[in-house]
N, C-alpha and C positions, 0 to 999 in steps of 0.2 A: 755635779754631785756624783762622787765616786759609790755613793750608800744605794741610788737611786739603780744606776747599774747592777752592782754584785743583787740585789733584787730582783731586777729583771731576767738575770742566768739563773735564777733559782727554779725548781719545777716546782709546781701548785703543793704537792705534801713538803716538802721543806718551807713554802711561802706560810702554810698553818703552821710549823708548828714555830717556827721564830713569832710569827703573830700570837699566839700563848705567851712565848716569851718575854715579848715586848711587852703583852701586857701583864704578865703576872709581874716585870719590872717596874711597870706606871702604878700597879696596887700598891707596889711596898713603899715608892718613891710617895705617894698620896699621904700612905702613914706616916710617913717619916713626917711629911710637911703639917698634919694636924700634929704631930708630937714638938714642933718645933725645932726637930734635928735635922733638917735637911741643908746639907750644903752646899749644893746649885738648886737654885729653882728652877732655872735655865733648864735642865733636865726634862724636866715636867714638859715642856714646850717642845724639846724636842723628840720625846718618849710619842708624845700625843701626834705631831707630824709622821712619826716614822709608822706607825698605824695605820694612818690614813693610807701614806702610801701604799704600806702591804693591801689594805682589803681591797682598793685600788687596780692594783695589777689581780688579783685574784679576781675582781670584776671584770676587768679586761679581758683574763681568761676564760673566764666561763662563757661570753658572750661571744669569742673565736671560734669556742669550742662549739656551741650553738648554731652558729653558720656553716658548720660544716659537716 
């Protein structure tokens, strides 16, 4: 997973604010899908993994940063 990476090179204030991003992307992607106009749902699934991953590595950071 090439997304998984370019994540990893990222430093903690660019991992926030793409996490804003991603989510204000899965807000509008959610309306769209109560509106009925959404055309991937697929989206959805992968908007909600790519989250996890960032707060993820943001965890892993803070707990590096903690040990040392």
């Amino acid at each position: 997973m090439s997304k998984a990476n370019e994540l990893r090179e990222m430093n903690e204030e660019q991992l926030q604010a793409e996490l804003k991003l991603t989510q204000q992307e899965l807000f509008r992607l959610r309306f769209q899908a109560s509106t009925e106009k959404l055309d991937a749902p697929s989206n959805l699934k992968k908007l909600r993994r790519t989250i996890a991953r960032i707060k993820t590595l943001l965890h892993e950071s803070r707990l590096a940063g903690a040990e040392s």
